[in-house]
OpenMM code with the backbone's topology and positions (N, CA, C; nanometers):
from openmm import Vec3, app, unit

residues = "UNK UNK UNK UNK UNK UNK UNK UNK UNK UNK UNK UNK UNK UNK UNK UNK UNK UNK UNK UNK UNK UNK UNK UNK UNK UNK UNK UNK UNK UNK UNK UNK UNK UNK UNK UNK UNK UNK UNK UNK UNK UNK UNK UNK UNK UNK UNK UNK UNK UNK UNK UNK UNK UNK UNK UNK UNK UNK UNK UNK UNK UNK UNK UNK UNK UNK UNK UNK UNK UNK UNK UNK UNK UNK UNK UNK UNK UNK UNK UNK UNK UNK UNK UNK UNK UNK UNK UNK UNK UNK UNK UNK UNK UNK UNK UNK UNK UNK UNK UNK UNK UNK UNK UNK UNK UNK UNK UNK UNK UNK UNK UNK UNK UNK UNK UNK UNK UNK UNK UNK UNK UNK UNK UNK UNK UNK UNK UNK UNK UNK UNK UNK UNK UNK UNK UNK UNK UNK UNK UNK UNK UNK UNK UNK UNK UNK UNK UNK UNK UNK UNK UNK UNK UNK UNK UNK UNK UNK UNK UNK".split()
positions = [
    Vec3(0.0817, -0.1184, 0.0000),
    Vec3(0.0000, 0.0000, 0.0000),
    Vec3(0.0868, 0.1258, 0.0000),
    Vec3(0.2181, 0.0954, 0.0955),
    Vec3(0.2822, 0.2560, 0.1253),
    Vec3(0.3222, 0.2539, -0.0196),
    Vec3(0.3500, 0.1458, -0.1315),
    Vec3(0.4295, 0.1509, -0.2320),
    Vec3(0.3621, 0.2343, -0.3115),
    Vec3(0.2171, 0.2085, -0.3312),
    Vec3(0.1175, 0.2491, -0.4449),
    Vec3(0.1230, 0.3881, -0.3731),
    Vec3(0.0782, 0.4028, -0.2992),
    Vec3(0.1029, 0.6306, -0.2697),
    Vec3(0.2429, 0.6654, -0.3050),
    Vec3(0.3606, 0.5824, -0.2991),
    Vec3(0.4499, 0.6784, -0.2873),
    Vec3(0.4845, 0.7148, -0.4787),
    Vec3(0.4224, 0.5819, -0.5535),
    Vec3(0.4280, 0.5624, -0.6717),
    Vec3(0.3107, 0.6915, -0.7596),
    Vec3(0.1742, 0.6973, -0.6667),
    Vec3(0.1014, 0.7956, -0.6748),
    Vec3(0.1448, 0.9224, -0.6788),
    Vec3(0.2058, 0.9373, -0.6277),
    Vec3(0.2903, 1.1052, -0.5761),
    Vec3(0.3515, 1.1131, -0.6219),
    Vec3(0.4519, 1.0202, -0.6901),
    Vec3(0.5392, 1.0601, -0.8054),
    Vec3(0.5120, 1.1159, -0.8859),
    Vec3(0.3960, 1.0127, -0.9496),
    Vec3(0.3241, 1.0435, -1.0648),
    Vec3(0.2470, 1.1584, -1.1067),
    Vec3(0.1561, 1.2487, -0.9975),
    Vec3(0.1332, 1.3092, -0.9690),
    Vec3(0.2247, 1.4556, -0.9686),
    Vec3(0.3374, 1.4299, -0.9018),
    Vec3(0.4208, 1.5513, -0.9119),
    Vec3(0.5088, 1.4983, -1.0156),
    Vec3(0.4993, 1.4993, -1.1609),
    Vec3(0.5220, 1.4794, -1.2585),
    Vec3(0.6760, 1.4170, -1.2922),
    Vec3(0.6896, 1.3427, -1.2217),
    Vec3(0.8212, 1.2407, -1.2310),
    Vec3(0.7741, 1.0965, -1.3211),
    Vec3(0.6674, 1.0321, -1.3432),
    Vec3(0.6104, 0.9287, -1.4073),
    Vec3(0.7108, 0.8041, -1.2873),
    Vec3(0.6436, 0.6971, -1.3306),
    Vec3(0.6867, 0.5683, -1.2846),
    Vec3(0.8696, 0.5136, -1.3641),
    Vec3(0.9143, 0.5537, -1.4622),
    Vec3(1.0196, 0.5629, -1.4753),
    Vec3(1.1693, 0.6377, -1.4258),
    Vec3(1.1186, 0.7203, -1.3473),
    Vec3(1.1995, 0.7988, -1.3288),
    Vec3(1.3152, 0.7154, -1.2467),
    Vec3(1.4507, 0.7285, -1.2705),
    Vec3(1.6189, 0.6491, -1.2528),
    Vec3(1.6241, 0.7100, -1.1214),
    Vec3(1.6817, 0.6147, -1.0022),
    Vec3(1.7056, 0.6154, -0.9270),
    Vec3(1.7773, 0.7859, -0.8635),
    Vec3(1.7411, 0.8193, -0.7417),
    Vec3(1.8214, 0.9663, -0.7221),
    Vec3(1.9634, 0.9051, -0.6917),
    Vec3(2.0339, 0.8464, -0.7126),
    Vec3(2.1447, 0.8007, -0.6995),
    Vec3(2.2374, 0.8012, -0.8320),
    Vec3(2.1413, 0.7605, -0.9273),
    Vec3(2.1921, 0.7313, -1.0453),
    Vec3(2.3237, 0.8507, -1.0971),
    Vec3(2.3606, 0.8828, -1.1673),
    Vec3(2.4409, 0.9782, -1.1946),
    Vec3(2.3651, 0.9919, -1.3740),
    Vec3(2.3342, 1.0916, -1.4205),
    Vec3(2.3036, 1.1673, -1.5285),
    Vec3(2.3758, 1.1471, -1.6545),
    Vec3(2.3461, 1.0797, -1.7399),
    Vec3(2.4392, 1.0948, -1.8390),
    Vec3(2.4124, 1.2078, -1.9819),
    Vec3(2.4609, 1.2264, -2.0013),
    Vec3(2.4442, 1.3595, -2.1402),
    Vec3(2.3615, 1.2580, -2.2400),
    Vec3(2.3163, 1.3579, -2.3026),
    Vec3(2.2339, 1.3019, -2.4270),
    Vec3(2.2830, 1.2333, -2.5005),
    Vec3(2.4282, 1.2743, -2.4990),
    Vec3(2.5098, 1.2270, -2.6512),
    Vec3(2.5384, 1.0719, -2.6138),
    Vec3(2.4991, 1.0602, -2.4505),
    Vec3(2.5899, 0.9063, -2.4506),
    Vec3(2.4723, 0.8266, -2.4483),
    Vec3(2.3375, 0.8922, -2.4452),
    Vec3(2.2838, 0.8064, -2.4650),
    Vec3(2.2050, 0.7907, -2.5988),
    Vec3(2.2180, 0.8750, -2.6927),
    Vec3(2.2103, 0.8874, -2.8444),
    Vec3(2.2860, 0.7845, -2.9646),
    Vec3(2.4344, 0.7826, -2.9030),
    Vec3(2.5923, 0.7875, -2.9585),
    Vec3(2.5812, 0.7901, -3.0994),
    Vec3(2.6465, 0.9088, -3.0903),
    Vec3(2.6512, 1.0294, -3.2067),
    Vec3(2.7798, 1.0483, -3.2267),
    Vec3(2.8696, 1.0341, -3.1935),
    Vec3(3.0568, 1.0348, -3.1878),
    Vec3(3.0608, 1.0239, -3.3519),
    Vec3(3.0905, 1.1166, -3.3718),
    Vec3(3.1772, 1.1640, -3.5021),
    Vec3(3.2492, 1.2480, -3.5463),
    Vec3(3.3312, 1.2545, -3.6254),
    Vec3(3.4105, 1.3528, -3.6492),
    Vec3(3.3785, 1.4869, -3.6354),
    Vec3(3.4626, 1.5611, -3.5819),
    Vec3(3.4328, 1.7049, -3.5354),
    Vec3(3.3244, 1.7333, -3.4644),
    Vec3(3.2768, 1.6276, -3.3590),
    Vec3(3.1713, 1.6105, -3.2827),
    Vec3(3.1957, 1.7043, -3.1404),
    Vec3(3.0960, 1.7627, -3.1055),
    Vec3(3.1538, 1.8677, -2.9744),
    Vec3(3.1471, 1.7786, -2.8365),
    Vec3(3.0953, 1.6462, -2.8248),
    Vec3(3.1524, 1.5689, -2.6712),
    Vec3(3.3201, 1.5568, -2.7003),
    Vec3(3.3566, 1.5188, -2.8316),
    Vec3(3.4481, 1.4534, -2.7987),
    Vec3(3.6069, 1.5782, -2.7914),
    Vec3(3.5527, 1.6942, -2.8660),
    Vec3(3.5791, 1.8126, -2.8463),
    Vec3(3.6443, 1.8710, -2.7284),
    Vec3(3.5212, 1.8651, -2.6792),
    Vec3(3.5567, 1.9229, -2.4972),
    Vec3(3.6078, 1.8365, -2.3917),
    Vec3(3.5882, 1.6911, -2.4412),
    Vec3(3.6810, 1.6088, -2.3834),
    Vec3(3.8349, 1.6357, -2.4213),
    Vec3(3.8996, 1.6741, -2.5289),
    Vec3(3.9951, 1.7366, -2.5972),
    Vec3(4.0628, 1.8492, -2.5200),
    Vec3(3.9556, 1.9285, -2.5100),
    Vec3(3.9670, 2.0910, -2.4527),
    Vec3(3.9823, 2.0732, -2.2739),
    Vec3(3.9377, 2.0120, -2.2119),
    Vec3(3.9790, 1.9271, -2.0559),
    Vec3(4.0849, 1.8751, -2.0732),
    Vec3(4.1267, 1.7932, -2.1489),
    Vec3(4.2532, 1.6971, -2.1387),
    Vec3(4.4036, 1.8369, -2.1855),
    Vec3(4.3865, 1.8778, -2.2038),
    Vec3(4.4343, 1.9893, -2.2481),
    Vec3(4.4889, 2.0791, -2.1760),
    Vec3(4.3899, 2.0960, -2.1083),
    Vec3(4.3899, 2.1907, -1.9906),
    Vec3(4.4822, 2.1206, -1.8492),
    Vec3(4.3836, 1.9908, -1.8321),
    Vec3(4.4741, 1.9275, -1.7133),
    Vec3(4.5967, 1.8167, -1.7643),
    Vec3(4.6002, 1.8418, -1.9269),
    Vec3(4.7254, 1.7226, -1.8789),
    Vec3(4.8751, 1.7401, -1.7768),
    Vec3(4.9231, 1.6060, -1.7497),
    Vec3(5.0391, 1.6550, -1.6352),
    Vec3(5.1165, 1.5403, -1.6587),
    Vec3(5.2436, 1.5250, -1.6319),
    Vec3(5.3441, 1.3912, -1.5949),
    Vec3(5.2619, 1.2949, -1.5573),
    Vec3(5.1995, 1.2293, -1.5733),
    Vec3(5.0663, 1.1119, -1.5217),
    Vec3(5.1732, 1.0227, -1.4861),
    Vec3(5.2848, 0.9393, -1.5582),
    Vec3(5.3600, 0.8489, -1.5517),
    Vec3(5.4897, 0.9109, -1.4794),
    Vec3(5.5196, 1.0063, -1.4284),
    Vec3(5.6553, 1.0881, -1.3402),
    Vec3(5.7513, 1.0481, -1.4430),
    Vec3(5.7678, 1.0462, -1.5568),
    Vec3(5.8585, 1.0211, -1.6223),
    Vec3(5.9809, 1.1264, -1.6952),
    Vec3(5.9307, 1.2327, -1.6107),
    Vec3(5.9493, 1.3796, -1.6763),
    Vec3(5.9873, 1.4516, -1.7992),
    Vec3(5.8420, 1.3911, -1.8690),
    Vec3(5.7852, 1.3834, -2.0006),
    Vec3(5.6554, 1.4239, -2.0087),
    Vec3(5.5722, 1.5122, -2.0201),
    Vec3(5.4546, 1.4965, -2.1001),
    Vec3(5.4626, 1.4458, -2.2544),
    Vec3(5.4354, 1.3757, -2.2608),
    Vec3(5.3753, 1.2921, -2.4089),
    Vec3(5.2485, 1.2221, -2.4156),
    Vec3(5.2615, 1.1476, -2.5396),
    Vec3(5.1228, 1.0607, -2.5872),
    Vec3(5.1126, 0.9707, -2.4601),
    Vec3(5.1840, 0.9113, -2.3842),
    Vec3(5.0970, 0.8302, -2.2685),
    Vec3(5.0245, 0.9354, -2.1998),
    Vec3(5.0431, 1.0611, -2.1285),
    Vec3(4.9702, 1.1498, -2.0434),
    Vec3(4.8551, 1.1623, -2.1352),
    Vec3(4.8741, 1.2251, -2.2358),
    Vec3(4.7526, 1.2740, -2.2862),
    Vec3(4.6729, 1.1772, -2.3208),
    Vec3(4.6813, 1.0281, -2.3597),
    Vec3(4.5994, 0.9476, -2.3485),
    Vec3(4.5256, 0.9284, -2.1887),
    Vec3(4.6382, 0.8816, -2.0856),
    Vec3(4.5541, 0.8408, -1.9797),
    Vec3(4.4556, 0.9866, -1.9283),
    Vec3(4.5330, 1.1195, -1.9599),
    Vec3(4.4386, 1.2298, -1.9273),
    Vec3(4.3053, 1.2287, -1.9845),
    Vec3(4.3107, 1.1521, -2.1162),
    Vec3(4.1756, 1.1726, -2.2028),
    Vec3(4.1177, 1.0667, -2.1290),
    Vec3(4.1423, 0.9571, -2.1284),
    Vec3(4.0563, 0.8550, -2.0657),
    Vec3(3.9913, 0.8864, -1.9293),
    Vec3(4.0508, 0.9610, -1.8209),
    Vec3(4.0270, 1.0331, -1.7109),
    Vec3(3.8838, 1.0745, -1.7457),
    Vec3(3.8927, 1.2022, -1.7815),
    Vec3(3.8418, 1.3082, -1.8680),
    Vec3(3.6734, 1.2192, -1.9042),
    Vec3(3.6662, 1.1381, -2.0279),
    Vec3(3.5629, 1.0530, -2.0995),
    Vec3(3.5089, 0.9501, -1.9818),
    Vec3(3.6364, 0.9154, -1.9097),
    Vec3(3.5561, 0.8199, -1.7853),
    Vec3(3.4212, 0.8718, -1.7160),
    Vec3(3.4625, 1.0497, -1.6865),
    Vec3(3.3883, 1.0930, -1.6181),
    Vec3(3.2559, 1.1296, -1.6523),
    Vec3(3.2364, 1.1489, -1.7958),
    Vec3(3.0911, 1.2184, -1.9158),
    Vec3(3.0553, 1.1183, -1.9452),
    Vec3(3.1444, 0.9497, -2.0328),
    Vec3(3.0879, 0.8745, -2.0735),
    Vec3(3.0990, 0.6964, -2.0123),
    Vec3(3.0581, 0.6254, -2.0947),
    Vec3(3.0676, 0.4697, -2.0182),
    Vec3(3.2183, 0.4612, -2.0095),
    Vec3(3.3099, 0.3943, -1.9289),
    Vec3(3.4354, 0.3848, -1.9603),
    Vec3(3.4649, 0.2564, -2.0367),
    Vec3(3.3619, 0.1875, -2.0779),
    Vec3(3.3717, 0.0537, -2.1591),
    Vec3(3.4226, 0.0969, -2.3059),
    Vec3(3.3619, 0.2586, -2.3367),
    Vec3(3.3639, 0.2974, -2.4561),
    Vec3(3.4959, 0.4086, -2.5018),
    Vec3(3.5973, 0.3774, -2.4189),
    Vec3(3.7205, 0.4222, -2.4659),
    Vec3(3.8159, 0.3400, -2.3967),
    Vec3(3.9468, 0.3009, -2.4873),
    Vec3(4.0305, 0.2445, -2.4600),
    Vec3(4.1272, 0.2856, -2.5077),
    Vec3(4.3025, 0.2826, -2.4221),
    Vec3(4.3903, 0.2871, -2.4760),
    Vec3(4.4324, 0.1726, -2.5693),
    Vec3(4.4815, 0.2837, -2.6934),
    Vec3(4.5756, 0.1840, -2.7694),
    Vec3(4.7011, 0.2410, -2.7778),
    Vec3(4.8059, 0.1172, -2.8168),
    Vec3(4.9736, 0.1319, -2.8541),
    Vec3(4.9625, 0.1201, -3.0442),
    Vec3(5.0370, 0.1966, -3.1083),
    Vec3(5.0871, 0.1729, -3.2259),
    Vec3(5.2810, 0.1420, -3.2128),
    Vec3(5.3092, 0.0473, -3.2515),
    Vec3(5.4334, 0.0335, -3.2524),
    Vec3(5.4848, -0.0839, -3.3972),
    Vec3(5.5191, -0.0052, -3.4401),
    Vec3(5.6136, -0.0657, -3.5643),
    Vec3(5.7137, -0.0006, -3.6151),
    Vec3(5.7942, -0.1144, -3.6557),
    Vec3(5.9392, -0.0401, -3.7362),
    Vec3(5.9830, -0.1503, -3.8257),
    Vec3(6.0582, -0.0733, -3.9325),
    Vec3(6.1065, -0.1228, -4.0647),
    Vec3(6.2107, -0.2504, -4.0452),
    Vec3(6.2035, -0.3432, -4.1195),
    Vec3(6.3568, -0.4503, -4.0795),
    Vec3(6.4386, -0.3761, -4.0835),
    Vec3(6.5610, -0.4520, -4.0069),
    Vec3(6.6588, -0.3765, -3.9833),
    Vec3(6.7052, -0.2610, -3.9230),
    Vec3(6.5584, -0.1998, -3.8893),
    Vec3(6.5336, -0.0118, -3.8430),
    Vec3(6.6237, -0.0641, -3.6727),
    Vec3(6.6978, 0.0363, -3.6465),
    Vec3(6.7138, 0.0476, -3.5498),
    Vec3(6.5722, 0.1304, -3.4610),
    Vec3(6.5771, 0.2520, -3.4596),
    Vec3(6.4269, 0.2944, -3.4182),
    Vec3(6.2841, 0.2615, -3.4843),
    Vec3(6.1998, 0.2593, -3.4036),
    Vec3(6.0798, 0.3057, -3.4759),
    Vec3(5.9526, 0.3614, -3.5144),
    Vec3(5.9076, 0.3000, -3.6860),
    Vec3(5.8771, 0.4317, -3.7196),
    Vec3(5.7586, 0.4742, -3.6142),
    Vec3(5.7179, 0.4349, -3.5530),
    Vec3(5.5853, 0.4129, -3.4609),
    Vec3(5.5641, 0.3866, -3.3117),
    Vec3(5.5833, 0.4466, -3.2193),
    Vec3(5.5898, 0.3778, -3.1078),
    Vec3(5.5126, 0.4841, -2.9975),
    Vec3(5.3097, 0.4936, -3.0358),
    Vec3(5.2622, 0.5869, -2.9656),
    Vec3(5.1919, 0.5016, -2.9540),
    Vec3(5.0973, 0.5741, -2.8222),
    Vec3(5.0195, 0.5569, -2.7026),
    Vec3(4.8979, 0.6407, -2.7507),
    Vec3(4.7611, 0.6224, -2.7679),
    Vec3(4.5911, 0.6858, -2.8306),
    Vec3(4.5393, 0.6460, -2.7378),
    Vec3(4.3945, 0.6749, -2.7766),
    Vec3(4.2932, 0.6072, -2.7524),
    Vec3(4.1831, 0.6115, -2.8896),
    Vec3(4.1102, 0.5005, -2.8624),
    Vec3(3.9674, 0.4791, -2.9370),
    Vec3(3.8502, 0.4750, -2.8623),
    Vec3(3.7564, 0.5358, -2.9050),
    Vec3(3.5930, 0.5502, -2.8557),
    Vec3(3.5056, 0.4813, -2.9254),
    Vec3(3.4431, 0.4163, -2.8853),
    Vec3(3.2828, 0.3422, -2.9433),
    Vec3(3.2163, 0.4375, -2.9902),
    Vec3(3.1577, 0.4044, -3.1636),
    Vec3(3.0678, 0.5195, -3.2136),
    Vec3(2.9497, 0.4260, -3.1642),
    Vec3(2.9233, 0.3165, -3.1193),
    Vec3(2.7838, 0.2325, -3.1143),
    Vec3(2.8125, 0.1305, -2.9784),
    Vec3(2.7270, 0.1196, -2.9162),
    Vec3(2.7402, -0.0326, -2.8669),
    Vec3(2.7499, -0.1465, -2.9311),
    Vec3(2.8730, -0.1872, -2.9164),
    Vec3(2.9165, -0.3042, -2.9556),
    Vec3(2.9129, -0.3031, -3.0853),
    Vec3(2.9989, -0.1375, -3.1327),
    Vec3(2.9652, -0.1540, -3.2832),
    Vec3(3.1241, -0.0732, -3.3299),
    Vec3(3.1427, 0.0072, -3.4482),
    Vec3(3.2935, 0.0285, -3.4964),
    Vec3(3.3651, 0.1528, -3.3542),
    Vec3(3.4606, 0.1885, -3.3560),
    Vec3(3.5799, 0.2714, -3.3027),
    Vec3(3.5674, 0.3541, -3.3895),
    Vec3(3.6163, 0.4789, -3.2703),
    Vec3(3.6669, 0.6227, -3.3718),
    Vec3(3.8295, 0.6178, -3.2684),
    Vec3(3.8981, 0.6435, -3.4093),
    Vec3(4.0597, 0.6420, -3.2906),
    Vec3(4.1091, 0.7849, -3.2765),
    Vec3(4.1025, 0.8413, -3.2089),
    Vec3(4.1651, 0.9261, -3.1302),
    Vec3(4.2884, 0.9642, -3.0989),
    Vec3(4.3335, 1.0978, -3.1671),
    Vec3(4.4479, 1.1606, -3.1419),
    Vec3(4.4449, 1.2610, -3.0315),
    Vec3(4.4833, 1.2409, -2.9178),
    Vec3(4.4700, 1.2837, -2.7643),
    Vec3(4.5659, 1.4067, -2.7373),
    Vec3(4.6490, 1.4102, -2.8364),
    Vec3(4.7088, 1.5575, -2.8205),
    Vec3(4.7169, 1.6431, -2.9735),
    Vec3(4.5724, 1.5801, -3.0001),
    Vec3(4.5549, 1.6832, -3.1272),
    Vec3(4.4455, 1.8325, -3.0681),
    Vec3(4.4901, 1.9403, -3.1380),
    Vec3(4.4071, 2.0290, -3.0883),
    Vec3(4.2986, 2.0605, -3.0937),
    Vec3(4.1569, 2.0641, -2.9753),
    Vec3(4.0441, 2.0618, -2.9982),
    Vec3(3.9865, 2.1893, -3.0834),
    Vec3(4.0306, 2.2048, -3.1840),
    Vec3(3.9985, 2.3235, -3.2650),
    Vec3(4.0406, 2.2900, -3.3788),
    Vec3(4.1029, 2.1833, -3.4270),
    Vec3(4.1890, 2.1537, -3.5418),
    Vec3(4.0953, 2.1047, -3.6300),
    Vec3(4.1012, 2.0725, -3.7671),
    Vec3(4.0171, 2.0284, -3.8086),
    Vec3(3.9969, 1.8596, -3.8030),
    Vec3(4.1042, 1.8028, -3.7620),
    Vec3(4.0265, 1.6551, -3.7211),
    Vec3(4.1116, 1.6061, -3.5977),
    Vec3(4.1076, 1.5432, -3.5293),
    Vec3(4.1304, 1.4686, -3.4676),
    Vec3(4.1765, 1.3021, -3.4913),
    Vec3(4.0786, 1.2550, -3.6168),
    Vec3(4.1446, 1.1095, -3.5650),
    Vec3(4.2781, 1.1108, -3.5885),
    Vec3(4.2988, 0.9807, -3.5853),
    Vec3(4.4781, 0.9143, -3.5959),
    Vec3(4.5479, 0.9037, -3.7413),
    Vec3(4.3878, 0.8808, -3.8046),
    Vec3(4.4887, 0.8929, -3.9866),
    Vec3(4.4796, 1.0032, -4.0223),
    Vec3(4.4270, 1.1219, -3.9875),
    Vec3(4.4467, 1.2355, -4.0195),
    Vec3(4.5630, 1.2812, -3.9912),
    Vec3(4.5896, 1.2735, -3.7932),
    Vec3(4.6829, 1.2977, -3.7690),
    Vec3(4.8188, 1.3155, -3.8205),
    Vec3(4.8145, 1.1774, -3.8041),
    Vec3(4.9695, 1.1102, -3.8359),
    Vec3(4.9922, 1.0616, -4.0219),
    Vec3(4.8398, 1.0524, -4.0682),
    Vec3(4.9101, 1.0228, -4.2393),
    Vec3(4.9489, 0.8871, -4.2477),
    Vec3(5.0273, 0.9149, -4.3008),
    Vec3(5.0964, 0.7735, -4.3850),
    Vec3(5.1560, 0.6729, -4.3150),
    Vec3(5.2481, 0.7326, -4.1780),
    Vec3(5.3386, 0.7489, -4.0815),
    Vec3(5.2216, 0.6381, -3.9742),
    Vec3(5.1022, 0.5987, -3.9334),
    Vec3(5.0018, 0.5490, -3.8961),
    Vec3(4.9639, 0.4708, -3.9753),
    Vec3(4.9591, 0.3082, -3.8962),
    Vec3(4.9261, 0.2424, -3.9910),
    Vec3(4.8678, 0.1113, -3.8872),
    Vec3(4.7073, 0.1322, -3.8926),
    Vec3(4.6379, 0.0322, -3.8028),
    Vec3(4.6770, -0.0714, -3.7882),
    Vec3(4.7313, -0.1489, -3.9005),
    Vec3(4.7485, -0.3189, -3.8703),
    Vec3(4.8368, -0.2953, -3.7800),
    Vec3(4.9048, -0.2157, -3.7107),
    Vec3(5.0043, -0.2373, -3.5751),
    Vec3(4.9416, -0.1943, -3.4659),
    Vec3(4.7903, -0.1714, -3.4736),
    Vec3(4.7938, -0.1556, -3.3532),
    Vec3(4.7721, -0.2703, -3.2365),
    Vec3(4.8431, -0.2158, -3.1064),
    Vec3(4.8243, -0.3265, -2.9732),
    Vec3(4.6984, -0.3006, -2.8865),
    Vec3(4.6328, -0.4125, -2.8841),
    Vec3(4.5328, -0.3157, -2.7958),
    Vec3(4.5148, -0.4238, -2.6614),
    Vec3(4.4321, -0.3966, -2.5457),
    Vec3(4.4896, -0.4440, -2.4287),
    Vec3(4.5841, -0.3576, -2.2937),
    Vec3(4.5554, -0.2083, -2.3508),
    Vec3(4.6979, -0.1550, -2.2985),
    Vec3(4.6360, -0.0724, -2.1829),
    Vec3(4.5041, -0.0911, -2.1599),
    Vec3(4.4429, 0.0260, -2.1141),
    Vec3(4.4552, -0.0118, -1.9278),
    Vec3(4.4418, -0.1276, -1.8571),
    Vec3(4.5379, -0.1679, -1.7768),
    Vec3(4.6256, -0.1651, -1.7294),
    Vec3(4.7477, -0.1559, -1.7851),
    Vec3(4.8430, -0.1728, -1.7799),
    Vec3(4.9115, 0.0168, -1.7500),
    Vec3(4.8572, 0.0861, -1.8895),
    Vec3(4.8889, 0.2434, -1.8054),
    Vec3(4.8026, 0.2806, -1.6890),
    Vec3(4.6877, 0.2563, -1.6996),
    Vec3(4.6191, 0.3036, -1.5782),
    Vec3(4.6663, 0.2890, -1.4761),
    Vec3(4.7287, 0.1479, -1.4357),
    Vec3(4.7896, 0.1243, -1.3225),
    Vec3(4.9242, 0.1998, -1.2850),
    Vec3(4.9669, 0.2383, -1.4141),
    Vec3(5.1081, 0.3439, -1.4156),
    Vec3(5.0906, 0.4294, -1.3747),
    Vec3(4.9461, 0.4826, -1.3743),
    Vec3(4.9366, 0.6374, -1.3123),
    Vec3(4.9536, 0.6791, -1.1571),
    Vec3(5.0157, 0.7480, -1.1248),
    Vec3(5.0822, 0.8217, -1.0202),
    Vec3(5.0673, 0.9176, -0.9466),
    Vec3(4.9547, 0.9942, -1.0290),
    Vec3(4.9042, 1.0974, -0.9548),
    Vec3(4.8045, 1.2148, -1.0466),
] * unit.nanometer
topology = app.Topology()
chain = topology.addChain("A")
for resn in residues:
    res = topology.addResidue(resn, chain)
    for name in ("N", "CA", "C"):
        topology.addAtom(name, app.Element.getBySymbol(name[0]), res)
C-alpha cells in the first residue's frame, strides 16, 4: 500500500513511474544517443579538458602521448561509459630499423554499442580540423600495428 502512494505522488508531481534512481548519476544526451563523429563537440571538450589538465601522469618527466591518453581517458571516464574508450599502442618499425617508425600511445571511442571505433588523437588540438589518428599522423600510422589491451596496464602506471 505505502508503495502504491508513494508511486502515486510521483506520478502526480510529474516524475512518471520511470523515473532512474536519485542516486543514479546523469548521463548527457550524446551518450545516450551515440553520435561520436568527427568534429563532434563531446568529444571536443573532452579534448579541450585533457588539455587543460594534462600533467606527468607516468613521473617520467615527459609529457607525451601516454599522459595525454591516460588524461583523455580520465576526462571521458567521467561524461561517458568507460567501456567505450580504450587505450591503444601503435608500434612498428622497418627490418633492420634500429628505431621506430611508430611507437605511440591513443585512444579509441565506441561510435555504437558493440559496434565500430573512432581512434583518437589525444594531443591533437580541440579546434583543429580533425582529430582522428589517420588524419593525424598520415601515412606514418598504420592500423594493422595496432596493440590493444593496454588500457590496464597504463592506468595502473598512473601516479598521480
Amino acid at each position: 500500500m505505502k508503495k502504491i502512494v508513494l508511486m502515486l505522488i510521483a506520478l502526480v508531481a510529474g516524475y512518471g513511474f520511470l523515473m532512474p534512481p536519485i542516486h543514479a548519476k546523469p548521463q548527457p544526451a550524446s551518450y545516450l544517443r551515440y553520435d561520436y563523429y568527427e568534429n563532434d563537440g563531446e568529444i571536443r571538450s573532452i579534448l579541450r579538458i585533457t588539455h587543460r589538465n594534462v600533467h606527468d601522469c607516468d613521473l617520467d618527466g615527459k609529457v607525451n602521448c601516454c599522459d595525454y591518453s591516460m588524461q583523455f581517458k580520465k576526462e571521458w571516464d567521467k561524461m561517458f561509459s568507460p567501456y567505450d574508450c580504450e587505450l591503444v599502442r601503435n608500434y612498428w618499425k622497418k627490418a633492420g630499423a634500429k628505431k621506430p617508425v611508430m611507437n605511440h600511445l591513443f585512444v579509441r571511442v565506441r561510435l555504437t554499442p558493440g559496434g565500430k571505433w573512432l581512434y583518437v588523437e589525444p594531443q591533437a588540438k580541440y579546434d583543429s580540423s580533425s582529430y582522428k589518428m589517420e588524419d593525424y599522423w598520415g601515412k606514418r600510422y598504420n592500423s594493422r600495428y595496432n596493440q590493444y589491451g593496454e588500457t590496464t596496464y597504463w592506468l595502473n602506471t598512473w601516479r598521480r
